[in-house]
C-alpha positions, 0 to 999 in steps of 0.5 A: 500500500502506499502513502505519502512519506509524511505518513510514516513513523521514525524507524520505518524502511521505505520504498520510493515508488513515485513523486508529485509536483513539477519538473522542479521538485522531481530535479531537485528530489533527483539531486538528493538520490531520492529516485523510484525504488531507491530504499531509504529509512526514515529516521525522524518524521514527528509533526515539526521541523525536517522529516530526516531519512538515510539514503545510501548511508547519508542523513538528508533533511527534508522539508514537510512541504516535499516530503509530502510530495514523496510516495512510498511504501512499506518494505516490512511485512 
């Protein structure tokens, strides 16, 4: 099932299945390493500040706004 990233506790490893919004937000997403099927864990996601997520070993902060436009799904059973 999947869901915006926004919607997930900490702790949860993720599948990147698509993005919304424009050519500017799928460039800048792309600039992160944040491309469909790439698996990331999201390590703090509460309702302020950055929602954090490690890509590849990397820590990356991302806005609510874009973190928003990120759908994801559960890669636990």
């Amino acid at each position: 099932m999947s869901m915006k990233l926004t919607e997930l506790h900490s702790g949860k490893q993720v599948k990147v299945i698509d993005h919304l919004g424009g050519h500017h937000v799928m460039e800048r997403l792309k600039e992160l390493g944040l491309l469909r099927n790439e698996i990331i864990k999201i390590i703090k996601n509460d309702r302020f500040g950055p929602v954090i997520v490690e890509i590849k070993g990397a820590n990356i902060a991302l806005g609510r706004g874009i973190a928003r436009k990120i759908i994801v799904e559960s890669t636990e059973v």
